[in-house]
C-alpha angles and dihedrals in degrees: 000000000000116000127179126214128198130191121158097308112334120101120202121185122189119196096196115187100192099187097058099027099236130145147198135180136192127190146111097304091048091045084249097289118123116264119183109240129193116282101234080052081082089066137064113273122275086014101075107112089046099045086045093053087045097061102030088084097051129082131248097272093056092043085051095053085046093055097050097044088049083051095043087054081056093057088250108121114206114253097188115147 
C-alpha cells in the first residue's frame, strides 16, 4: 500500500506492507529515499500496541482510512491519485 501526504511544502510518502509489518518512509529529512521505519512508528505515541490489535482485524480500505485521518489531525492532506 503506497499513500502520499501533503502539508505547505513538505511531501511524505509511506510504502506500508501489512502483512508483513514493514514500513518506509520518504520525505525531506530522508532526502526523499525510502528508509524502513519501525512499525509502531505508524501509531500515536504510548498507543501503539491498542491501536495495533485494533487494525489488525480490518482490511486495507479501512487501514487506509485510519492512516489518512491520523495524517489530516497532523495538519498532512492525502495527494493519492
Amino acid at each position: 500500500m503506497d499513500l502520499k501526504f501533503k502539508c505547505g511544502n513538505e511531501l511524505i510518502y509511506f510504502k506500508i506492507d501489512r502483512q508483513n509489518k514493514k514500513a518506509q518512509i520518504s520525505s525531506s529529512k530522508t532526502f526523499y529515499k525510502f528508509k524502513p521505519i519501525a512499525w509502531k512508528m505508524l501509531f500515536d505515541k504510548g498507543k501503539e500496541r491498542i491501536q495495533e490489535i485494533r487494525t489488525d482485524h480490518i482490511d486495507d480500505k479501512k487501514f487506509k482510512v485510519c492512516l489518512i485521518v491520523a495524517m489530516n489531525q497532523k495538519g498532512y492532506v492525502n495527494v493519492n491519485s
